[in-house]
C-alpha positions as CSV (number, residue, x, y, z in Angstrom):
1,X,0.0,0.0,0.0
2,X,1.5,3.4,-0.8
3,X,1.7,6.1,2.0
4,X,-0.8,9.1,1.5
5,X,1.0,12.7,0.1
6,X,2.3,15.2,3.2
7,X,-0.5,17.3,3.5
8,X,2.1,19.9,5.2
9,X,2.1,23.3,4.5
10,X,5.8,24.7,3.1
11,X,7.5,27.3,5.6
12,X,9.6,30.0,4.4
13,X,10.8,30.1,7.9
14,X,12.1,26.4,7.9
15,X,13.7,26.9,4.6
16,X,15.9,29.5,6.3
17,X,16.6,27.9,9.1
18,X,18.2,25.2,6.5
19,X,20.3,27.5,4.7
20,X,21.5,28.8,8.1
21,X,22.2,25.9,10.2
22,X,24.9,24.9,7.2
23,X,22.5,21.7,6.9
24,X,22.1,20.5,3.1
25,X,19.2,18.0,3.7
26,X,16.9,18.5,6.6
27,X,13.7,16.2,7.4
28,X,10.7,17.5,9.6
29,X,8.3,15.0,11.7
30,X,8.5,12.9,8.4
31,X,6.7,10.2,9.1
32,X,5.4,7.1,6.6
33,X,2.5,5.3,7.5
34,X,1.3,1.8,5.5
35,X,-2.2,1.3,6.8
36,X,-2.1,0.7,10.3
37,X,1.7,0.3,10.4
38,X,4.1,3.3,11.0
39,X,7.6,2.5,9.0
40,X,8.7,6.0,9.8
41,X,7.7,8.4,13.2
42,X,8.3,11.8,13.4
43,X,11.9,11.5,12.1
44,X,13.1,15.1,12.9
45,X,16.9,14.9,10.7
46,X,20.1,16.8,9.2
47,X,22.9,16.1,7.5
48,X,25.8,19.4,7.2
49,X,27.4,20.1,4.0
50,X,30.5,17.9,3.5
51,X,29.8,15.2,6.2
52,X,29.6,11.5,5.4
53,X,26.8,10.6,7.8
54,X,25.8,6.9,8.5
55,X,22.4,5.4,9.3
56,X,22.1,2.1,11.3
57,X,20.0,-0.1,13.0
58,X,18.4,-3.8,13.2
59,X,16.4,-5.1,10.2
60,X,12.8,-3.6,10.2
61,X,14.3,-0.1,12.0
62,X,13.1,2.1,9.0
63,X,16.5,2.9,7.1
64,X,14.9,1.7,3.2
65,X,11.6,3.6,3.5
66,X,13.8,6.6,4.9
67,X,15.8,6.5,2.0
68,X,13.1,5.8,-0.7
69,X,11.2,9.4,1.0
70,X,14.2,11.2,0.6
71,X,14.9,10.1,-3.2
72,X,11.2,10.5,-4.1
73,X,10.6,6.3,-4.4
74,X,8.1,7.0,-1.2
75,X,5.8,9.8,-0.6
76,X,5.7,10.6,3.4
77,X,2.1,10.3,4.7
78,X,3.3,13.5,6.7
79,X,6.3,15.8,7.4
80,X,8.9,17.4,5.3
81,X,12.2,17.1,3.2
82,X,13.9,20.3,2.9
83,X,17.3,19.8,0.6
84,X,19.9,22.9,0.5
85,X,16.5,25.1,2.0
86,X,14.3,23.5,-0.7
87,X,10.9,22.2,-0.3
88,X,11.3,18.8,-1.7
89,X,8.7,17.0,0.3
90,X,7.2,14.4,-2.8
91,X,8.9,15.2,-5.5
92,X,9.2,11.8,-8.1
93,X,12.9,10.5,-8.4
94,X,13.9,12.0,-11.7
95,X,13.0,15.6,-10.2
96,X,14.8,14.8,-6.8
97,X,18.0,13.6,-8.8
98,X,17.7,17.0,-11.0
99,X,18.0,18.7,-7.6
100,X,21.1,17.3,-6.8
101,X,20.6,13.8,-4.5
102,X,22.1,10.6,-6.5
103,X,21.4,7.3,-5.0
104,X,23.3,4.1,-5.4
105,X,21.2,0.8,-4.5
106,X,21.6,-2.5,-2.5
107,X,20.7,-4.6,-4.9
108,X,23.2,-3.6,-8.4
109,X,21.3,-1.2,-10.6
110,X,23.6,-0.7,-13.6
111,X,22.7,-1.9,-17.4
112,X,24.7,-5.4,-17.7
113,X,24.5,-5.1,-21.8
114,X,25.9,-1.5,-22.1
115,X,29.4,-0.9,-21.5
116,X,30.6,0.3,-18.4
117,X,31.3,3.8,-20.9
118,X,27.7,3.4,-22.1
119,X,26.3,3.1,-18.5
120,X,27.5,6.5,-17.2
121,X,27.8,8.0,-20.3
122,X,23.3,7.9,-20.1
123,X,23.5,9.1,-16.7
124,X,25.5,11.8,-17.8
125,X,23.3,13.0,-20.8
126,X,20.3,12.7,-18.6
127,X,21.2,16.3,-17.1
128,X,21.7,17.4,-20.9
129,X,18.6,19.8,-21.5
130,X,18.4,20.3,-25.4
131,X,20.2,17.4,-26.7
132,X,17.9,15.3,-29.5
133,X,17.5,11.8,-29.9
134,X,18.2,12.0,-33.8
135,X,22.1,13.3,-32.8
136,X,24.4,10.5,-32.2
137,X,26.0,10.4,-28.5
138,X,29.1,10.6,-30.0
139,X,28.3,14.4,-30.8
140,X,28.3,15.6,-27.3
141,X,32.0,15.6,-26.3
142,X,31.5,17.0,-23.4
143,X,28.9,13.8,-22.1
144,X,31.9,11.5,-23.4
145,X,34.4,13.9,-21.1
146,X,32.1,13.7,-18.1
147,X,31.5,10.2,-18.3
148,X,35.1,9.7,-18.5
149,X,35.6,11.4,-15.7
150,X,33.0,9.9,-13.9
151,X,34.4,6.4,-14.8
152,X,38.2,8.1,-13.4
153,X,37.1,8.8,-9.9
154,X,35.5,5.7,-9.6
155,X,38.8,3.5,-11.0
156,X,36.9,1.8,-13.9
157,X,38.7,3.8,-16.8
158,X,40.6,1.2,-18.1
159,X,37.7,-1.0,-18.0
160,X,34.9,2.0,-20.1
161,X,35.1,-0.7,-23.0
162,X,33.8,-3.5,-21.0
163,X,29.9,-4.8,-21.1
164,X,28.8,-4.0,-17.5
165,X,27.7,-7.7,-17.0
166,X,31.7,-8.8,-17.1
167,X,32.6,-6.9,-14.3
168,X,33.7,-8.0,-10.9
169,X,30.7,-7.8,-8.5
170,X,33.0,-5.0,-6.5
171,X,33.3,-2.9,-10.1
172,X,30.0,-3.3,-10.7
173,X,29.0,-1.3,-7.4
174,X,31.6,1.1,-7.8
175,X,30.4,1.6,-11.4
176,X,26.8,2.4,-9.8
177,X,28.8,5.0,-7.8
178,X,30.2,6.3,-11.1
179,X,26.7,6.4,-12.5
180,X,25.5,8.7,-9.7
181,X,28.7,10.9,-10.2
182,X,27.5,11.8,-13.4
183,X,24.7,13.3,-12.4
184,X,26.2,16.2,-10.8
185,X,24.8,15.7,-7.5
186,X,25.1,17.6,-4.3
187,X,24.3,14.3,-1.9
188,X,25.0,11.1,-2.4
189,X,22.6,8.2,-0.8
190,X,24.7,4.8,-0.9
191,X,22.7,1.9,-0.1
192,X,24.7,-0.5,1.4
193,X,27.6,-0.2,-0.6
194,X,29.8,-3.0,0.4
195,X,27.2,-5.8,0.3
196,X,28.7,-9.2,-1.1
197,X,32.0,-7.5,-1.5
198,X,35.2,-9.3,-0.4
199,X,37.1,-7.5,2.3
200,X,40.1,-6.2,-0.3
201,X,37.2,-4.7,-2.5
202,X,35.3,-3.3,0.7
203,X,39.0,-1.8,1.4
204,X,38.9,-0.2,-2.3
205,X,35.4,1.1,-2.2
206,X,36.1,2.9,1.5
207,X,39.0,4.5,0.2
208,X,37.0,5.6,-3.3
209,X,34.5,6.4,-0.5
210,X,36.9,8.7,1.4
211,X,38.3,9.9,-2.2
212,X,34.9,11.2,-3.4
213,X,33.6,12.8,-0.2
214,X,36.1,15.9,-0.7
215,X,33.7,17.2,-2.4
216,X,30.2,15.9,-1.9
217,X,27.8,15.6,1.1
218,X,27.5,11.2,2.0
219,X,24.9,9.4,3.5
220,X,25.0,5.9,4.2
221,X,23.3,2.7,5.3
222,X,25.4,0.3,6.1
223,X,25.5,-3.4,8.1
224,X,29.1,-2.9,8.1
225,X,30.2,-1.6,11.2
226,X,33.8,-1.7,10.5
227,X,33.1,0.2,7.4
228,X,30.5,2.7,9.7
229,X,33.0,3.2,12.6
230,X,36.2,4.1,9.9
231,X,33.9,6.3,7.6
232,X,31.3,8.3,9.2
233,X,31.4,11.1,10.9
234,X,28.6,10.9,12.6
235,X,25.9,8.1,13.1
236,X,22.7,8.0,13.5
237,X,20.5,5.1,14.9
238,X,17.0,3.7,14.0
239,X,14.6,1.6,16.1
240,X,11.5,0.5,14.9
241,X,11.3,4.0,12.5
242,X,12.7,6.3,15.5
243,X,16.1,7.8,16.5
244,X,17.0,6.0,18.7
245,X,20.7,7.8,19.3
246,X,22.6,10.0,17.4
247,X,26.8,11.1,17.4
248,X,30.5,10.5,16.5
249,X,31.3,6.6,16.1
250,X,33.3,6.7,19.7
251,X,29.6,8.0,21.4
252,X,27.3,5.5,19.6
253,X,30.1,2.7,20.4
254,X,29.3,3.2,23.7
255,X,25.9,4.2,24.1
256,X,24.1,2.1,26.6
257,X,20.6,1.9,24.6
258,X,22.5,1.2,20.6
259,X,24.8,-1.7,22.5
260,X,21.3,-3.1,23.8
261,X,19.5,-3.1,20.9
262,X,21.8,-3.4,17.9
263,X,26.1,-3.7,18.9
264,X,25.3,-6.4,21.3
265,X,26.5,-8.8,18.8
């Protein structure tokens, strides 16, 4: 069942406050209801320009439907999503992305027949506003130089020739990472990032992790807590679609309440 539209008015006042506070992405009492279930309560959130910020918890504690509301795959049944002081609250994906949040997913969502080139190279073109379907790719350099670049920061240049489907599970993920580089985007949303990976590929992607985060806001779900704990900068905990804590790795490490609930293993 999909959660009713915020029925929220938009606050000029609360925009400010967003610009102000330095926080790129702020959330309101966002709350998702599916019928007599509440996946998400009240969730009052921000994440600060140029911080890689982490979200944890047990199975079932909200993180997916807190991610789909702030890419635009959820509608909130109430509350609001203010990005860089913007009233986002409900926008659809493709007009999220065109604000500036990219999202990687949990499950590889890359094109397996196109090359790796190919794959970014779309993503790329996709903020192109005037190109035409009758003009050959090829014809817009500057797509080929972004994706290029794209495919540089993520460490798959030598590979731009290769069908998607025929790379290493750890270059296909890193490629989805390249994907959302090409978009331009102010925030990037990585779902689970390392799943599957072995650990010398989970050591690559946290140092391509560290690599792009000069210059992008990062939020994160992760199981990993090695990968959490050496990353982020600050966590913040869900429980059955509340914050439960919030703070650097060393306070949530040793917060009474997260080692009950979810460290205690």
């Amino acid at each position: 069942m999909t959660a009713e539209p915020s029925l929220d008015v938009p606050s000029p006042a609360g925009a400010a406050r967003g610009r102000a506070s330095g926080a790129l992405l702020r959330t309101e009492r966002l709350t998702v209801r599916f019928g007599g279930l509440t996946a998400l309560n009240r969730i009052d959130f921000d994440v600060q320009r140029d911080e890689i910020r982490a979200i944890i918890g047990p199975n079932g504690a909200g993180k997916s439907t807190f991610f789909n509301c702030l890419t635009g795959v959820l509608r909130p049944s109430s509350g609001r999503i203010l990005f860089d002081g913007e009233e986002i609250t409900g926008l659809p994906p493709n007009r999220v992305s065109q604000k500036g949040i990219a999202r990687s997913y949990q499950i590889t969502n890359i094109l397996p027949n196109a090359t790796t080139l190919e794959n970014v190279r779309i993503a790329a073109q996709s903020r192109r506003h005037g190109w035409s379907l009758l003009t050959h790719h090829s014809a817009y350099r500057d797509i080929i130089e972004k994706a290029e670049v794209a495919l540089e920061a993520v460490g798959l240049q030598q590979k731009a020739g290769e069908l998607a489907a025929n790379l290493s599970h750890g270059e296909q993920r890193n490629l989805e990472i390249g994907i959302a580089l090409a978009t331009d985007p102010q925030l990037l949303c990585l779902d689970e990032p390392t799943a599957g990976m072995s650990a010398a590929e989970t050591h690559e992607t946290m140092a391509l992790v560290r690599r792009i985060a000069k210059n992008l806001t990062i939020l994160i779900v992760e199981h990993d807590m090695q990968v959490v704990m050496e990353l982020a900068q600050q966590i913040t905990v869900l429980h059955y679609g509340e914050i439960l804590a919030e703070g650097t790795p060393a306070e949530i490490q040793q917060n009474p309440r997260v080692l009950e609930v979810y460290l205690k293993t």
